[in-house]
ZAMARGU-4260 file (C-alpha; in steps of 0.2 Angstrom, whole numbers, plus 5000, padded with zeros to 4 digits):
<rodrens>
0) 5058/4870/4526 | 5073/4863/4521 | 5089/4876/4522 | 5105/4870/4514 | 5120/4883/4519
5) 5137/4879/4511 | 5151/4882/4521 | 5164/4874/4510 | 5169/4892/4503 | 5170/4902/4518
10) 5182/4903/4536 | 5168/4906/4547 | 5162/4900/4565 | 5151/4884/4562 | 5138/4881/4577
15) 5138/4864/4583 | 5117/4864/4579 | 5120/4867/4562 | 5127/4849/4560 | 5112/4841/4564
20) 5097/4849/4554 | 5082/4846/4566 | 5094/4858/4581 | 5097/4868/4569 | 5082/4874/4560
25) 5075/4878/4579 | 5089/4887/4584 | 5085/4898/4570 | 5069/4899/4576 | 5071/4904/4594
30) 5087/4914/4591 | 5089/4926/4577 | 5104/4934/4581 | 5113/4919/4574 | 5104/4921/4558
35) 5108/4939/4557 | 5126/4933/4561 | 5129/4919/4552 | 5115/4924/4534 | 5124/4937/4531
40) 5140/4929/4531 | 5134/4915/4522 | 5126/4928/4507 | 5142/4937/4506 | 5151/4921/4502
45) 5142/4917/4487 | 5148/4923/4470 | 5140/4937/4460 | 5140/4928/4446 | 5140/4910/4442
50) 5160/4911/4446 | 5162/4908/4463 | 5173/4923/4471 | 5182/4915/4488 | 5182/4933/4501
55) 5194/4936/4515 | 5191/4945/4531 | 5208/4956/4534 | 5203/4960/4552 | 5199/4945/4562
60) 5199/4926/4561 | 5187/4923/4572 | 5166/4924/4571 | 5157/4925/4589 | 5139/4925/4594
65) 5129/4916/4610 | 5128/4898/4612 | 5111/4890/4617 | 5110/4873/4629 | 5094/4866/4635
70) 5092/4864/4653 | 5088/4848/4662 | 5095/4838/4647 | 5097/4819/4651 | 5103/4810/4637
75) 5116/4796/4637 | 5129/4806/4627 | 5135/4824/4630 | 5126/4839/4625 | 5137/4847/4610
80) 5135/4867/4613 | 5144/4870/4598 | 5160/4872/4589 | 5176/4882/4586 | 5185/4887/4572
85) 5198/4896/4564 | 5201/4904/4547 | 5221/4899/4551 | 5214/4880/4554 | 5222/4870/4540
90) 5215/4854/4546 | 5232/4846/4549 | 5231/4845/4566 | 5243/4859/4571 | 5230/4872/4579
95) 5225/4867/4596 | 5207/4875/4605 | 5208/4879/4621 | 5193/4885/4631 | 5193/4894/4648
100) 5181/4906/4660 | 5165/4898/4669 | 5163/4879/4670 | 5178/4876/4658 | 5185/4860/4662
105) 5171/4854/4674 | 5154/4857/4666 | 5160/4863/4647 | 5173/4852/4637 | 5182/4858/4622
110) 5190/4846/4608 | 5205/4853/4608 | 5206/4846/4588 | 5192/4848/4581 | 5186/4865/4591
115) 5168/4856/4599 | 5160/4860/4615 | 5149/4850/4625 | 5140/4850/4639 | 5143/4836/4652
120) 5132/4840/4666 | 5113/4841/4667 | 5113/4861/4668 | 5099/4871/4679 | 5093/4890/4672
125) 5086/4894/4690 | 5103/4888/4696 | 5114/4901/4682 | 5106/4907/4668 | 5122/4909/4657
130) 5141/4906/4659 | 5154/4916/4652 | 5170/4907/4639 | 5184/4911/4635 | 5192/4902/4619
135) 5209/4903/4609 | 5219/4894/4598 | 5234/4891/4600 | 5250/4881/4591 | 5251/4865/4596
140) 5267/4863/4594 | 5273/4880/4604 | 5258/4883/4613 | 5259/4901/4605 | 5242/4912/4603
145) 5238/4911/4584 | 5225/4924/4586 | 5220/4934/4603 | 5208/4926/4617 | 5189/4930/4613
150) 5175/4928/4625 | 5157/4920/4621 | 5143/4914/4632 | 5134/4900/4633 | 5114/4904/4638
155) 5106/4889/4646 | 5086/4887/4636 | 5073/4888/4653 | 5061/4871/4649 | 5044/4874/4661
160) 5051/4864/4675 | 5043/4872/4691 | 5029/4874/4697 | 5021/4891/4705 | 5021/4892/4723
165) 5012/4903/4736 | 5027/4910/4748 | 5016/4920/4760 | 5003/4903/4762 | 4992/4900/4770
170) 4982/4915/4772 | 4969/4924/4781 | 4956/4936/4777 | 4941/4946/4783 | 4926/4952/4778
175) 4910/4959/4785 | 4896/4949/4784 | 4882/4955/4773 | 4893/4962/4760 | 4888/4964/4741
180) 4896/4953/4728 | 4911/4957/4724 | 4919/4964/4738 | 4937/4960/4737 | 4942/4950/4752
185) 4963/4949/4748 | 4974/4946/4734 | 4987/4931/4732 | 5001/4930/4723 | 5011/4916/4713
190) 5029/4914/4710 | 5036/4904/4695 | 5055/4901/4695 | 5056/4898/4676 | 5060/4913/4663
195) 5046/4925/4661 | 5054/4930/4644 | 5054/4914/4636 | 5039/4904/4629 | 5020/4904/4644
200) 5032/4895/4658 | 5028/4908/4669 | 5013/4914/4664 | 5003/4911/4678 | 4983/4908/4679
205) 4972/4909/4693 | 4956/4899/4699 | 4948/4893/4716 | 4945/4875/4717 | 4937/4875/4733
210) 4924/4890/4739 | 4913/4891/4727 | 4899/4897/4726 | 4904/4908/4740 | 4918/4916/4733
215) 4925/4919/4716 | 4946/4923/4711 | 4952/4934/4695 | 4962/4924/4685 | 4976/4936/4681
220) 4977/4946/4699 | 4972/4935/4710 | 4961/4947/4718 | 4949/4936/4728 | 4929/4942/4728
225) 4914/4938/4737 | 4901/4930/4724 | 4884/4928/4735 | 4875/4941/4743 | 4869/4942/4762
230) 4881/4931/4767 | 4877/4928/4787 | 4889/4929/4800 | 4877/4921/4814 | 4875/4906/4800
235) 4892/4902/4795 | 4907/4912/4801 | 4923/4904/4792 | 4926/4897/4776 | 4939/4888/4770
240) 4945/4891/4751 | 4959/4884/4740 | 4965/4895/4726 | 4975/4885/4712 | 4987/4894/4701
245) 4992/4886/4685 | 5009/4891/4673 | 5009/4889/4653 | 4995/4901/4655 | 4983/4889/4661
250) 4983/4875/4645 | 4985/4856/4648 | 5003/4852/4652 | 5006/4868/4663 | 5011/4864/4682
255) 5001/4872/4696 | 5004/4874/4715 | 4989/4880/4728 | 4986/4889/4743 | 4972/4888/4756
260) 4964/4904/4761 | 4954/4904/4777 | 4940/4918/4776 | 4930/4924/4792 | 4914/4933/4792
265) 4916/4950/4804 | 4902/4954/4814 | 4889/4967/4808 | 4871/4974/4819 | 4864/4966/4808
270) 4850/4958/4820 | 4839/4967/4834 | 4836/4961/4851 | 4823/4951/4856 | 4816/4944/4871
275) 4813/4925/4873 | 4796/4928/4881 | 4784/4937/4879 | 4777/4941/4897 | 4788/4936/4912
280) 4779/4931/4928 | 4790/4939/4944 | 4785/4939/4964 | 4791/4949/4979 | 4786/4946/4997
285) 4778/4961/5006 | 4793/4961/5019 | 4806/4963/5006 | 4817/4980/5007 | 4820/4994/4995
290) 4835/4988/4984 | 4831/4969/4986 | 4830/4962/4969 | 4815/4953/4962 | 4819/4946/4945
295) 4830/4946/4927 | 4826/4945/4912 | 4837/4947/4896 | 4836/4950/4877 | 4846/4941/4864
300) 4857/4948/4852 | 4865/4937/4841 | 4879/4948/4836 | 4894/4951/4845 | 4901/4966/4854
305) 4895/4981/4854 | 4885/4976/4840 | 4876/4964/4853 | 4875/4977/4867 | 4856/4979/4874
310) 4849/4994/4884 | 4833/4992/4895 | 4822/5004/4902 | 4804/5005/4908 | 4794/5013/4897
315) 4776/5008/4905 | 4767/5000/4918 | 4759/5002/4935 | 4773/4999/4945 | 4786/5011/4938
320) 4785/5019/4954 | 4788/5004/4964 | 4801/4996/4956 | 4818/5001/4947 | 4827/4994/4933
325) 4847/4992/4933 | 4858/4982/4921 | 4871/4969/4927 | 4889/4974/4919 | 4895/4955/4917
330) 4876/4946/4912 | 4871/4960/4903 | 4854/4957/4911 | 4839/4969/4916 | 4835/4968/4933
335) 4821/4971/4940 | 4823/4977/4960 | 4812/4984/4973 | 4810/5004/4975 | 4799/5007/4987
340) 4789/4993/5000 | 4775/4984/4994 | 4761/4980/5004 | 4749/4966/5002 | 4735/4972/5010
345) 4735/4987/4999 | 4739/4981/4983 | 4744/4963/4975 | 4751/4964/4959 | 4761/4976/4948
350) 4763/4979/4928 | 4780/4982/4922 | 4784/4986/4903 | 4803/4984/4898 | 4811/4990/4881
355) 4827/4982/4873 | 4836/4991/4860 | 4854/4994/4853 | 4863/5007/4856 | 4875/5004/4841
360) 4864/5005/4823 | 4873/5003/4807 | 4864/5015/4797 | 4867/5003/4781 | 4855/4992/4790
365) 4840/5004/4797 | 4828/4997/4786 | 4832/4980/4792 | 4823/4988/4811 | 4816/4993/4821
370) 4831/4988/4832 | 4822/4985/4848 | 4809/4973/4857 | 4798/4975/4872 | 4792/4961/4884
375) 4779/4966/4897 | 4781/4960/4918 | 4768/4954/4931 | 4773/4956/4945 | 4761/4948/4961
380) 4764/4952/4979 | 4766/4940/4991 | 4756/4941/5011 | 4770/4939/5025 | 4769/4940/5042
385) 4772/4955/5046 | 4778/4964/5061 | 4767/4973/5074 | 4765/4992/5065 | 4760/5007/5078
390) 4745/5019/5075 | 4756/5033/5077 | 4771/5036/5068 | 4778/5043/5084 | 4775/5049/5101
395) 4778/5066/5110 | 4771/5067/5128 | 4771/5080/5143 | 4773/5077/5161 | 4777/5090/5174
400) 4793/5089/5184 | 4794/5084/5200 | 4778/5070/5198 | 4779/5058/5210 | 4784/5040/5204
405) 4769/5031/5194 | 4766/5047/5186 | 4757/5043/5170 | 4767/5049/5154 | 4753/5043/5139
410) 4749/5026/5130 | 4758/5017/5115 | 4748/5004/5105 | 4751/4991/5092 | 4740/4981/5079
415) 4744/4966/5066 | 4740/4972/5051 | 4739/4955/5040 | 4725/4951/5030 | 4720/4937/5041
420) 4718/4949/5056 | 4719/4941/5072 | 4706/4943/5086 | 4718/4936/5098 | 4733/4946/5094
425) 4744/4949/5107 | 4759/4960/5110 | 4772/4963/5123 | 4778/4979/5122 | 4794/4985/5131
430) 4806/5001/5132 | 4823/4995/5127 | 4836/4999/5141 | 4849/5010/5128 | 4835/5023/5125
435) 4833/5024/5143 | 4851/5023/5151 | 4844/5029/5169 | 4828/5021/5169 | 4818/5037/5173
440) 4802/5025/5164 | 4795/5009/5165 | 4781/5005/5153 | 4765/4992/5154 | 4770/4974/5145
445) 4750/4974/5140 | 4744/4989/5139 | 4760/5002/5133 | 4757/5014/5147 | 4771/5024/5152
450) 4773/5030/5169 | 4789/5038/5176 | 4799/5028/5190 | 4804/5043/5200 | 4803/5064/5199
455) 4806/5073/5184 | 4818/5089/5186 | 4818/5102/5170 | 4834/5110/5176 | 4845/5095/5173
460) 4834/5087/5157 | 4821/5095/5147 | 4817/5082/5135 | 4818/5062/5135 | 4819/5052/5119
465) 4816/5033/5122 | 4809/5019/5111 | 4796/5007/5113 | 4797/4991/5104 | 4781/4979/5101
470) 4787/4960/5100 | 4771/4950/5094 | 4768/4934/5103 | 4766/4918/5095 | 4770/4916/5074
475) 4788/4924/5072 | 4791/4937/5087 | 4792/4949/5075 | 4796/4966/5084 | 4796/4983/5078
480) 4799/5000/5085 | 4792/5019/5087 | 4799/5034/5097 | 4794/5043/5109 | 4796/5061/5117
485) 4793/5067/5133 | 4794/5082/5137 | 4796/5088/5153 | 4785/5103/5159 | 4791/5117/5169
490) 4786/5121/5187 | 4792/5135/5197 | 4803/5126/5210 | 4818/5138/5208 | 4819/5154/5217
495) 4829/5169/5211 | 4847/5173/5212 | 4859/5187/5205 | 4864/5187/5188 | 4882/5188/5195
500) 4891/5187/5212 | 4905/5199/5206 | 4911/5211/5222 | 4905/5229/5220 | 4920/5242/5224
505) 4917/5259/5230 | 4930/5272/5234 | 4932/5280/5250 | 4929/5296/5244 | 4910/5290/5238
510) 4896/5304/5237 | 4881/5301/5245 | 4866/5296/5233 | 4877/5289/5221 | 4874/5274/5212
515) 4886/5261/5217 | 4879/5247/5208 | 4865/5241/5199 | 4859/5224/5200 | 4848/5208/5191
520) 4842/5192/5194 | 4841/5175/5184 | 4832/5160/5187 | 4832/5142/5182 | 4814/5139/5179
525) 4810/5139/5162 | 4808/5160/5156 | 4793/5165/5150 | 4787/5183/5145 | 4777/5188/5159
530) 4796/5184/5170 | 4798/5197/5182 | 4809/5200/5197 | 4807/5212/5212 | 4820/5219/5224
535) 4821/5222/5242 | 4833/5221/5257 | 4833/5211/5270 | 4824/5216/5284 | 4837/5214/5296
540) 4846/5228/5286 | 4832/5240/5280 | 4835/5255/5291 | 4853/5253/5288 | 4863/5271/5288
545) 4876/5265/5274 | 4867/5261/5259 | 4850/5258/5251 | 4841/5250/5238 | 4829/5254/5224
550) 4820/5242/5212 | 4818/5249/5195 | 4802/5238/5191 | 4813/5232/5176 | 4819/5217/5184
555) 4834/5227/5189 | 4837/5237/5205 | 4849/5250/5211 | 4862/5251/5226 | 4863/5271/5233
560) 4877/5276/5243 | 4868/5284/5262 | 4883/5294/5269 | 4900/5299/5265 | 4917/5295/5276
565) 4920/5277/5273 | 4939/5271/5276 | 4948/5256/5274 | 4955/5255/5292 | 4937/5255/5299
570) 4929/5245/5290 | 4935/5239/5271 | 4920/5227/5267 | 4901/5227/5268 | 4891/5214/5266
575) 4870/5220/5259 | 4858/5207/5262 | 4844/5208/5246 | 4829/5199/5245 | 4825/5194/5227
580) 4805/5188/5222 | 4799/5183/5205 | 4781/5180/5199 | 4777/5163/5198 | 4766/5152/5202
585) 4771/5148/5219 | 4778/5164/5223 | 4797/5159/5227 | 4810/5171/5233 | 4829/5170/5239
590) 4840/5181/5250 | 4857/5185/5241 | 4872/5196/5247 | 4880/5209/5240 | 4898/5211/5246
595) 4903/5229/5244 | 4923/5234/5245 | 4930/5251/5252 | 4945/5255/5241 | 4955/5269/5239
600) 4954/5279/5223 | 4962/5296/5216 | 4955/5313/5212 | 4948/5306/5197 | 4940/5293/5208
605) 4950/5278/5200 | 4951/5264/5212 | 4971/5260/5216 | 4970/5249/5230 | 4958/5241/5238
610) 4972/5230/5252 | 4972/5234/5269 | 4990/5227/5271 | 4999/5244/5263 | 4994/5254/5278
615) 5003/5242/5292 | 5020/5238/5283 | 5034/5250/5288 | 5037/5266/5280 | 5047/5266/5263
620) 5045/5244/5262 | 5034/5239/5248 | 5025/5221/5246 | 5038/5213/5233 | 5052/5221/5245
625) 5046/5210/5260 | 5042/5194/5250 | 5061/5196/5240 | 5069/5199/5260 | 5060/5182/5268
630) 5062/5172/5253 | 5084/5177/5256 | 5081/5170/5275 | 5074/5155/5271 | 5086/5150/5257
635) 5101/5155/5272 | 5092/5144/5286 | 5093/5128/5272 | 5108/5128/5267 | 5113/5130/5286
640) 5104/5115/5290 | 5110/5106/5273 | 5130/5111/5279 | 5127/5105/5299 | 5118/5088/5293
645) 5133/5085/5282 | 5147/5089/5295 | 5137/5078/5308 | 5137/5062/5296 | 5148/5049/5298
650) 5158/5038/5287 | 5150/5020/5286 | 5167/5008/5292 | 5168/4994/5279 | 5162/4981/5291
655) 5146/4981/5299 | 5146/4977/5318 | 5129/4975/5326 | 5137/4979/5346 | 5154/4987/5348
660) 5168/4975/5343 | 5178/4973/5360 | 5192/4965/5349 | 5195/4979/5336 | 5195/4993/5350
665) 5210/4999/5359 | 5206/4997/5379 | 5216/5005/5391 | 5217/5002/5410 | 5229/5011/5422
670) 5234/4995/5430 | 5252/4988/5425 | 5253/4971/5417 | 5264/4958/5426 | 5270/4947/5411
675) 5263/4930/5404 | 5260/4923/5422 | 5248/4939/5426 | 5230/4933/5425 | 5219/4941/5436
680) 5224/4958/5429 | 5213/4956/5414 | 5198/4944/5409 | 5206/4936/5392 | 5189/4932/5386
685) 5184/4954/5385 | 5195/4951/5370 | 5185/4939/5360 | 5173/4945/5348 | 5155/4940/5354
690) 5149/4939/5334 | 5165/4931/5330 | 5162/4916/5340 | 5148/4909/5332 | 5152/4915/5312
695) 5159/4927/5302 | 5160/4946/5303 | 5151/4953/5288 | 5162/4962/5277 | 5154/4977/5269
700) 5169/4980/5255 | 5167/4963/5246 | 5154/4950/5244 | 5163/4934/5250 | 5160/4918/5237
705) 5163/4905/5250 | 5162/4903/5269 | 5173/4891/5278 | 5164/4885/5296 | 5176/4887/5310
710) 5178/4870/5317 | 5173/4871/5334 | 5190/4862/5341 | 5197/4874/5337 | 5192/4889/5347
715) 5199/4890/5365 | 5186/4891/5378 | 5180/4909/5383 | 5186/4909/5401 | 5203/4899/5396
720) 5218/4911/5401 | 5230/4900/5387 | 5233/4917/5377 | 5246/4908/5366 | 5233/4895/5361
725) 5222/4909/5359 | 5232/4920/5348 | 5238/4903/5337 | 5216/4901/5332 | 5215/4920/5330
730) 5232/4917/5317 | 5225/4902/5309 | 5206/4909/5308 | 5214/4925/5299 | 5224/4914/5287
735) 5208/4901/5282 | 5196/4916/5282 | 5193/4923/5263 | 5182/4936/5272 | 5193/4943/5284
740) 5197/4961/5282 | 5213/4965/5272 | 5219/4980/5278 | 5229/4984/5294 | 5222/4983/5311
745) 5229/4984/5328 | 5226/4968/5337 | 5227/4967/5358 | 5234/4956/5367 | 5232/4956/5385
750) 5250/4952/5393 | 5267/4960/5394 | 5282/4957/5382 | 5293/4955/5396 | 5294/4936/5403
755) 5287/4929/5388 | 5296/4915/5377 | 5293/4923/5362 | 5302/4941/5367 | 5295/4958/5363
760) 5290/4963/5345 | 5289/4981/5346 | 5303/4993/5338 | 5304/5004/5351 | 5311/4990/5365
765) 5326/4995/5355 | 5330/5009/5365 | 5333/4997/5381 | 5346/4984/5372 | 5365/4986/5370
770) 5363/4995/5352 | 5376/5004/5343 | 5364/5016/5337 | 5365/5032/5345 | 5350/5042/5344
775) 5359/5061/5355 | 5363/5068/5340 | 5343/5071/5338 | 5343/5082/5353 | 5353/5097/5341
780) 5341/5095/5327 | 5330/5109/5335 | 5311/5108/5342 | 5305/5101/5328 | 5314/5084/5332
785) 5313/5086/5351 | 5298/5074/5355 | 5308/5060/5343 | 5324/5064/5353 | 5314/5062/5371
790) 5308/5044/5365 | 5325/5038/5360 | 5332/5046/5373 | 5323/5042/5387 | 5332/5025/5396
795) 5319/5019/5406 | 5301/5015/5398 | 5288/5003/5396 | 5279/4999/5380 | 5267/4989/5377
800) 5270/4978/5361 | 5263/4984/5345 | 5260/4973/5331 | 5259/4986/5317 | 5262/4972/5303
805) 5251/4972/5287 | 5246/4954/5292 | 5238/4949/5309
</rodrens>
């Protein structure tokens, strides 16, 4: 088609397209707004008649409408998109295009002469799909707007230049095993980045490449379906599919992109159990427990969960009462166990039918079942050696009380009861000491007979439970056990005695013939129905004139009063021998007493005292009164005692002196001292401290921390008369002794102040020197003063010297 379009005639927008006829003609074909635009333009500019008439637009000198670029464009040269031009464009050169708005400048150029665009980069649709100009023309000279700004776009032409992609790949999907054809398993979906509006380079087609024939794909939805029946889980599980979609609507030349989609087969019951074997072959010795297990079996499922969950049960068989069936939680196994003991000798072999089943069936398979299997057991009993087994269950025994040692009680006896019996079996049999704590029997090794080892008494125990065990000799020792009762059998070996020892209390003021009291008898003997007791009194008190006794044949008897006139101060008690019998066999009888108490009673005859002690206490003094007036002596005479023993104790002196300490003592003699040179008046040596001289004195204040030895040099001897010397050590001890005492203390010294070197320490030979002090005035003080007056006053007097210092 050839199209020829004359633009000589008109002012009119030109598209740069229309230059090159090829472009073009497409563009008319793939845009026809631009004909609708341009064609009727072009048709209004041609003359009704064969005269051409030149028409002119009055409103506007400019004609718009979308540009169109291809993407991806690659070419040498620059892509021209199209070009501008105005009705006031002369072609002198004077009109100048300006373009502006998106990409102007960068990716769209203008010739500012001739009013062409191009395109100078390659351009993207999935990166902008349009851009949006602006153009103008303008003076060139002025730069003044000829005709105002108008906008225009530029559209960029999508080429199928991607591919479809699965965004969400890979994927996964499940369906049950055993499902019909065409069960949807999933759905996948493609994306295509090109224009969906233009041209099949999104149109997208669907098909599996890799599956088949297991699984089929729609080719519009995607929607993936199974596409063979019976598909079986327990023969393949997982399948690995690849789906393929395909653009330009799946024709050659189209781009494709895939997927993998992995498919697993869920699990269905779609398989009954059944057991591997037919018949299973199990033992169990004949020694085995109840509860022991004896064998497994199991029944495969090849489904999984509780699709391949199996059940047992016994449904048939011999042995259903000997054995029980039980299902392990973690194995998921029957087992078989022991319910009751077996024995070989009786019977050797056992028949067990088990039954498998599901307890989960899918009713969409029932017609696939039944959904069970059953497998028969046999089971055979083994022989063992077996322990010793009593005839008897148990034992009971009698043996009277009271048999003399040796006593025979009764016989145990044990046999072997294995199929290879054993003439020469032999057994020891023996009583085991728990059962038997006080060894009241003793039993044969050989034979099992019993026999006590001493007297029996009912009274104290009735009945004795022991076991005898039977060890076999030879093979295992296997031992077993049986019990064994014995009872003891009664004998009359206890007499009578009352039923209670309880005083009986009578008032003064009894009656005679009334019954004071009536009386009964028990018996430790074993009580039988034929018991009976009989009452007499004593003979020694059978014509007594007080009271009397009469049995009432009921087992009971009954205490009469005689006379009348009892009284406390006579006689307050009565004692009434009675002579109780029973009925055994031997006869036994026993003598008990009655104690009878007078008391005194009121009118009504209520008893209110029956104490003699009221009758001998003063007149108006009760009990409590007395009690309340010696308990007030006694609490006087302690604290008496408590107040002398206190007065009489002594303070402890601080230091402990085993004898009298002649140093630390004041001694007085009436003989007169005669001075220094004196010394026969007094032995020197009484002075000295026997302890001191060999140690220490012990100090009861203070613990000392060191003790200095005395070095014996030092010490004068005992009979010297060197007081000096003497005093010096004592000085010289006192100031290297950390244990001497520290207090004040009155020191001896056996000569006279006068004579001596040293002079008189005392204060009071003051009053015999030349002093200035006078000591008269003391005399007018009053009596109070008198005896301080008398010893300053007094001229004449002899002292003896006083150290009164704090150190010695």
């Amino acid at each position: 088609v050839y199209l020829h379009i004359d633009f000589s005639r008109s002012t009119c927008w030109i598209p740069a397209a229309a230059l090159r006829l090829n472009v073009w003609l497409r563009k008319l074909l793939v845009a026809p707004s631009v004909l609708h635009t341009i064609l009727p333009r072009f048709l209004r500019s041609q003359p009704e008649t064969q005269e051409r008439q030149v028409l002119h637009r009055s409103k506007r000198g400019w004609v718009w409408n979308q540009f169109f670029v291809i993407e991806e464009y690659t070419g040498p040269d620059p892509v021209l998109v199209g070009r501008l031009h105005s009705d006031v464009d002369l072609g002198d050169g004077n009109i100048k295009y300006i373009l502006s708005g998106e990409g102007a400048g960068t990716i769209f150029v203008i010739d500012d002469k001739t009013g062409n665009i191009h395109a100078t980069k390659t351009l993207d649709r999935e990166e902008q799909a349009q851009y949006t100009l602006t153009a103008q023309a303008v003076a060139r000279d002025t730069n003044k707007p000829l005709e105002p700004p108008s906008e225009f776009i530029v559209k960029v032409q999508d080429i199928n230049d991607n591919p479809p992609e699965f965004l969400h790949g890979p994927y996964y999907a499940r369906v049950p095993e055993m499902s019909n054809v065409g069960t949807s398993v999933m759905q996948v979906t493609a994306t295509d980045a090109d224009d969906p509006t233009y041209g099949n380079s999104a149109r997208l087609v669907y098909s599996i490449l890799q599956g088949q024939p297991y699984f089929s794909v729609e080719p519009q939805t995607g929607i993936i379906r199974t596409a063979l029946p019976n598909m079986d889980r327990e023969a393949r599980q997982e399948y690995d599919v690849v789906i393929q979609a395909k653009d330009m609507g799946g024709h050659m030349g189209g781009l494709s992109g895939t997927t993998e989609v992995k498919i697993t087969l869920t699990d269905v019951n779609d398989n009954p159990p059944k057991f591997p074997q037919s018949v299973y072959p199990m033992s169990v010795s004949e020694d085995k427990v109840p509860g022991e297990e004896v064998g497994r079996l199991k029944a495969k499922d090849p489904d999984l969960g509780d699709n391949g969950l199996v059940n047992y049960r016994l449904v048939d068989g011999d042995g259903m009462g000997m054995f029980e069936l039980s299902t392990d939680s973690e194995t998921r196994e029957a087992v078989i166990k022991l319910k009751k003991p077996v024995d070989f000798e009786t019977k050797r072999s056992y028949t067990l039918k088990v039954e498998g089943s599901n307890p989960h069936v899918d009713p969409q398979f029932l017609a696939w079942g039944p959904y069970k299997d059953e497998a028969t057991i046999k089971i055979s009993v083994e022989d063992a050696d077996e322990p010793p087994v009593f005839v008897a269950p148990s034992y009971t025994f009698e043996v009277e009380e009271n048999a003399p040692q040796g006593t025979l009680v009764g016989r145990v006896h044990a046999k072997d009861t294995d199929v290879s019996l054993n003439p020469d079996f032999l057994c020891r049999y023996m009583i085991p000491r728990y059962t038997d704590v006080e060894q009241f029997f003793s039993i044969n090794s050989e034979d099992g007979m019993i026999t006590t080892t001493r007297p029996l008494d009912r009274e104290a125990l009735a009945w004795h439970n022991i076991s005898v065990s039977a060890t076999e000799i030879g093979g295992h020792h296997q031992d077993t056990k049986v019990r064994v009762n014995i009872r003891v059998k009664d004998v009359n070996d206890n007499p009578p005695e009352f039923a209670s020892n309880n005083e009986v209390l009578m008032c003064e003021s009894v009656a005679p013939g009334k019954v004071i009291e009536t009386v009964s008898a028990v018996d430790k003997d074993e009580r039988t129905h034929r018991q009976h007791f009989t009452f007499s009194l004593a003979p020694e008190v059978a014509h007594n004139h007080n009271f009397s006794l009469k049995d009432n044949r009921d087992s009971t008897a009954s205490v009469y009063v005689l006379r009348k006139g009892f009284s406390r101060l006579t006689q307050d008690v009565f004692y009434l021998p009675v002579e109780i019998n029973d009925n055994g066999f031997p006869a036994l009888s026993s003598t008990n007493t009655l104690t009878i108490r007078v008391c005194s009673c009121d009118s009504k005859d209520t008893i209110l005292s029956c104490n003699v002690e009221p009758y001998v206490l003063p007149a108006g003094l009760s009990t409590g009164a007395l009690i309340a007036i010696l308990a007030c002596i006694v609490i006087l005479l302690v604290i008496v005692v408590l107040f002398v023993a206190l007065r009489r104790q002594k303070k402890e002196p601080l230091i402990v002196f085993e004898e009298e300490d002649i140093r630390e003592n004041i001694i007085t003699y009436d003989d007169e001292g005669g001075g220094e040179e004196d010394t026969e008046a007094f032995d020197i040596a009484t002075l000295q401290n026997p302890d001191g001289a060999n140690g220490f004195l012990p100090r009861k204040d203070i613990k000392p921390e060191l003790q200095y030895p005395i070095r014996p040099g030092d010490r004068p001897a005992a009979n010297s008369v060197d007081v000096d010397d003497f005093i010096k050590t004592r000085i010289a001890e006192a100031d290297s002794d950390p244990t001497a005492p520290p207090y004040d203390s009155i020191q001896i010294y056996g000569y006279e102040g006068r004579g001596s070197l040293a002079g008189s320490l005392s204060s009071l030979e003051s009053v015999t020197t030349e002093s200035d002090l006078d000591y008269d005035y003391l005399q007018s003080w009053g009596p109070r003063f008198k005896k301080l007056a008398d010893l300053y006053g007094t001229k004449d007097c002899c002292v003896n010297d006083v150290d009164d210092g704090e150190d010695s």
